[in-house]
ZATOR-306410 format. One record per residue (C-alpha): residue number from 1; z, y, x. Coordinates in pm, 1 decimal. Each point is the difference from the previous one (the first is absolute). Layout:
// residues N
NUM; Z; Y; X
...
//
This chain:
// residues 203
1; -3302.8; 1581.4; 5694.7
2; 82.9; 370.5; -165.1
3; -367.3; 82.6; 32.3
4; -147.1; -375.9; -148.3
5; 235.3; 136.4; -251.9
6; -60.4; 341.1; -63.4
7; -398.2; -96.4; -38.8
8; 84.2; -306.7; -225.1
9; 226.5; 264.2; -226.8
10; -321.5; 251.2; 32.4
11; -252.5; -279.5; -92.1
12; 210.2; -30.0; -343.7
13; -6.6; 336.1; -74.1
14; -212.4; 169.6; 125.9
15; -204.3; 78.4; -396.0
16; 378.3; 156.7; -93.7
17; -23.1; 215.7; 305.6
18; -316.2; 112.0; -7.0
19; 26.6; 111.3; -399.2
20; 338.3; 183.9; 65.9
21; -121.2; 150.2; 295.1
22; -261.9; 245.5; -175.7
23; 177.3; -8.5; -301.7
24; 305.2; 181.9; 242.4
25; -227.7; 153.9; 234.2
26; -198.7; 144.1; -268.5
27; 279.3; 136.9; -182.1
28; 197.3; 139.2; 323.2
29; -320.1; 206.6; 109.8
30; -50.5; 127.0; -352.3
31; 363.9; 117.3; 28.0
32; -15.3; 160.7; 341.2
33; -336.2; 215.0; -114.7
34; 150.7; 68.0; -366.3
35; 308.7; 119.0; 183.1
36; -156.2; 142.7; 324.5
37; 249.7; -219.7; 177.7
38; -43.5; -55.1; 393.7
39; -130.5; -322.0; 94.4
40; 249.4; -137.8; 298.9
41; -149.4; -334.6; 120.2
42; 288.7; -179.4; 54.0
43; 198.4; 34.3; -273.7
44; -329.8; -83.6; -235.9
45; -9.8; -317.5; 203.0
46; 366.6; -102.2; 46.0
47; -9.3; 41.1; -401.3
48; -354.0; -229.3; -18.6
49; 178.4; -296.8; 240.1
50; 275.0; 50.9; -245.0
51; -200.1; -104.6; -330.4
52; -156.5; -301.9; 252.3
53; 322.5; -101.7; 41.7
54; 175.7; -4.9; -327.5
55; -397.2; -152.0; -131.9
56; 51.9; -312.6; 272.2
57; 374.0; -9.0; -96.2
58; -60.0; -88.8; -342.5
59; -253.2; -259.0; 99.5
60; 273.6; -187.4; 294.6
61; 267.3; -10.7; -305.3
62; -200.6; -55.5; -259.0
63; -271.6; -219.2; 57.7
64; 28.2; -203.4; 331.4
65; 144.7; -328.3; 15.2
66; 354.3; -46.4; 119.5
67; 160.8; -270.9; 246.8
68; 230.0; -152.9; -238.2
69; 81.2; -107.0; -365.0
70; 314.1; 67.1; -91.0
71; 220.8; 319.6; -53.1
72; 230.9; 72.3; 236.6
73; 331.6; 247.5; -69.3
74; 189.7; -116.7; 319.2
75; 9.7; 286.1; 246.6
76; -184.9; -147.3; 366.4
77; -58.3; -337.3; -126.0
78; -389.8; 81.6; -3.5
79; -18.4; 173.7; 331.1
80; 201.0; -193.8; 239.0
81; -227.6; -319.0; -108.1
82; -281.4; 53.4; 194.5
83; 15.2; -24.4; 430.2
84; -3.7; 365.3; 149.1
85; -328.3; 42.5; 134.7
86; -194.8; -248.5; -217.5
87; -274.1; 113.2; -244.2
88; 192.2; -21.1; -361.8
89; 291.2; 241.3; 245.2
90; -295.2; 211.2; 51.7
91; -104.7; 28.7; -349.6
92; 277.2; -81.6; -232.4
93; 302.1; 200.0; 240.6
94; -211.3; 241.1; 193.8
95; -282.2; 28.0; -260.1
96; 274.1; 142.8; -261.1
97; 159.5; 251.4; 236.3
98; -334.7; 146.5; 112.6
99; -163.7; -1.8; -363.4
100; 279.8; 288.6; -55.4
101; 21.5; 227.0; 322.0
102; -286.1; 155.4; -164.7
103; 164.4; 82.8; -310.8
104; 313.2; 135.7; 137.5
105; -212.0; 198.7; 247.9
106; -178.1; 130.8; -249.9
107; 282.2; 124.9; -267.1
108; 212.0; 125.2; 248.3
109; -312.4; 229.5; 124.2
110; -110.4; 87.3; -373.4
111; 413.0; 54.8; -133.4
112; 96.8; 127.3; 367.4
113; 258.8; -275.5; -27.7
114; 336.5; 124.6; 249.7
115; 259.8; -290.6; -124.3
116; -55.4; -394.5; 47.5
117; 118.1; -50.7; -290.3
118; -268.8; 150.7; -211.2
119; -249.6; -226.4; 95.3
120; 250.2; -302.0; -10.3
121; -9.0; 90.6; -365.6
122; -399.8; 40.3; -59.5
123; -45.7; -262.7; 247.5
124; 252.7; -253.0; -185.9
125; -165.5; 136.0; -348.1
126; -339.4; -104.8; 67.7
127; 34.3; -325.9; 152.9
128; 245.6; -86.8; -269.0
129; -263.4; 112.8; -246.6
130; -292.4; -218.4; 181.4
131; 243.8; -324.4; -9.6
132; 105.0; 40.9; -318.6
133; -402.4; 41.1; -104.9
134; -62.4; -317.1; 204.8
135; 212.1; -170.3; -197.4
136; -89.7; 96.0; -284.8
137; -377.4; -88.1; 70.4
138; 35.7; -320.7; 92.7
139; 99.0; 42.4; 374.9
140; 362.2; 0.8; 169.3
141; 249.4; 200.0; 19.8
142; 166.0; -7.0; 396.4
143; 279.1; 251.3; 48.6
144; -80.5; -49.7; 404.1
145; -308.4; 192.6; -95.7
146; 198.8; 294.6; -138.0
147; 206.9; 9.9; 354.5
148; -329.5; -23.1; 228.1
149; -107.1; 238.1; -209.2
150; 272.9; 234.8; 57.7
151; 15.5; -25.2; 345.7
152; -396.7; 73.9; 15.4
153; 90.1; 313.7; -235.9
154; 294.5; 85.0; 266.5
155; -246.1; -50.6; 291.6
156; -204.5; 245.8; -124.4
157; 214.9; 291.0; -123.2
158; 167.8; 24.2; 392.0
159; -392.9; -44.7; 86.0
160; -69.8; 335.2; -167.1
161; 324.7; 168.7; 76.5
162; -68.0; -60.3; 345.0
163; -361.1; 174.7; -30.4
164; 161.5; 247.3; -198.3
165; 252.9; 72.6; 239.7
166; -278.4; 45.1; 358.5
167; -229.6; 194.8; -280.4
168; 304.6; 267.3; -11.6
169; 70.2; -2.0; 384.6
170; -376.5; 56.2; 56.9
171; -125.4; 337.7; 120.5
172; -160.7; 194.5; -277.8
173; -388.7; -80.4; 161.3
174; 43.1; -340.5; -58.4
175; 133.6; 58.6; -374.1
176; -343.6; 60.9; -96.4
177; -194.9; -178.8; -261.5
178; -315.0; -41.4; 257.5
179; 236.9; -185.5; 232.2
180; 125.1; -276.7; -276.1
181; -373.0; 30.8; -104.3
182; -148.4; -144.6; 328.4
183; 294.8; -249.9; 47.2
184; -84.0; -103.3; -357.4
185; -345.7; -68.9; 98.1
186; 81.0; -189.8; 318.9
187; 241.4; -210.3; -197.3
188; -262.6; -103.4; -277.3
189; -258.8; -62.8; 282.0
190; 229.0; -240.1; 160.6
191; 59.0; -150.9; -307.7
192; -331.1; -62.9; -72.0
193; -94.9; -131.8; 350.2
194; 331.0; -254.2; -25.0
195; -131.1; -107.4; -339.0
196; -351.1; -90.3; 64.8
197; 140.6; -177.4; 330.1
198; -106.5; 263.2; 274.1
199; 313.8; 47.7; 118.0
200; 321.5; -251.3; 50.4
201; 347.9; 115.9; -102.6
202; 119.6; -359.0; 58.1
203; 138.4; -72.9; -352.1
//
C-alpha cells in the first residue's frame, strides 16, 4: 500500500520534480566548481531526497483529496474512528505519522537537533501552518493531523539521534565518506528495485 502510494504521489508530480531537480542540481554543481568545494555523495543526495520530499509534501497537503468534510478541533476524535488495521487506519493514522518521520529526520540531521523539544516546535509549526492553509483553501482543518504529525516528527528525530549516536561509537575507518557513499548507493538501489516491484518489503 506505501509503494501504490508513493508511485500514485510520483505520477502527480513528477513535471515539479523533474524542473526543480536541474534547476537545484544545476545550481549546486555550479556552486561546488565556483567554490572548489568537495563533492561527498551522500550528503548531495540526502539533500536531493530532501527537496523530493518537501516537492511531494506540498502535493499530499495541498492537492489530494481528503476522507472527510468537516473540520475537526477535538483532539483523537478523527483517529480513533477508523478499525486498527483497516485501510483509512493505514492512511489517515499511519499515513500522517509516516508523511513526517522524514521531516524530523531530516532537520534534526541539517540543525544537528540534541533536545526533543526543538523539533516538537518546528514539527508543531509546520503542520499547524499546513492545516491552517487547508482551511483556508477550501479543505479542513483536523487538529489529529497536527498530533500524527508530531509523533512522525518525534519518530524521526530519536531515528537520527540514534544514527548519530553508532556514527560516534564507530571506528574512525568506517567514518569515511566512501563508506556512507556505498551504503547510500545500496539504499537507493533497493529503493528502486522495491518501487518498480522487484523486490517485496511486505507493505
Amino acid at each position: 500500500m506505501i509503494r501504490q502510494s508513493l508511485l500514485e504521489i510520483l505520477g502527480e508530480v513528477w513535471p515539479t520534480i523533474l524542473i526543480s531537480s536541474v534547476i537545484a542540481i544545476s545550481m549546486r554543481i555550479t556552486y561546488l566548481v565556483k567554490n572548489k568545494k568537495e563533492f561527498i555523495l551522500y550528503k548531495e543526495l540526502l539533500s536531493f531526497v530532501f527537496i523530493i520530499y518537501v516537492l511531494c509534501l506540498f502535493y499530499v497537503v495541498t492537492f489530494q483529496d481528503v476522507g472527510w468534510s468537516s473540520s475537526n478541533f477535538i483532539p483523537f476524535k478523527e483517529m480513533f474512528r477508523y478499525s486498527i488495521g483497516s485501510r483509512l487506519f493505514i492512511k489517515n493514522v499511519l499515513g500522517n505519522i509516516i508523511m513526517f518521520v522524514p521531516y524530523g529526520f531530516f532537520v534534526s540531521y541539517y540543525l544537528d537537533l540534541k533536545k526533543l523539544r526543538s523539533i516538537i516546535f518546528l514539527v508543531l509549526l509546520v503542520s499547524l501552518s499546513i492545516e491552517t492553509t487547508q482551511l483556508i483553501i477550501g479543505r479542513v482543518f483536523d487538529i489529529d493531523d497536527i498530533i500524527l504529525n508530531n509523533v512522525g516528527g518525534i519518530l524521526g528525530f530519536y531515528f537520527y539521534r540514534s544514527l548519530d549516536t553508532i556514527h560516534q561509537h564507530l571506528p574512525k575507518i568506517l567514518k569515511k565518506p566512501i563508506i556512507y557513499n556505498i551504503i547510500i548507493i545500496i539504499l537507493t538501489i533497493l529503493f528502486m528495485l522495491y518501487m518498480f516491484n522487484m523486490i517485496k518489503l511486505g507493505v
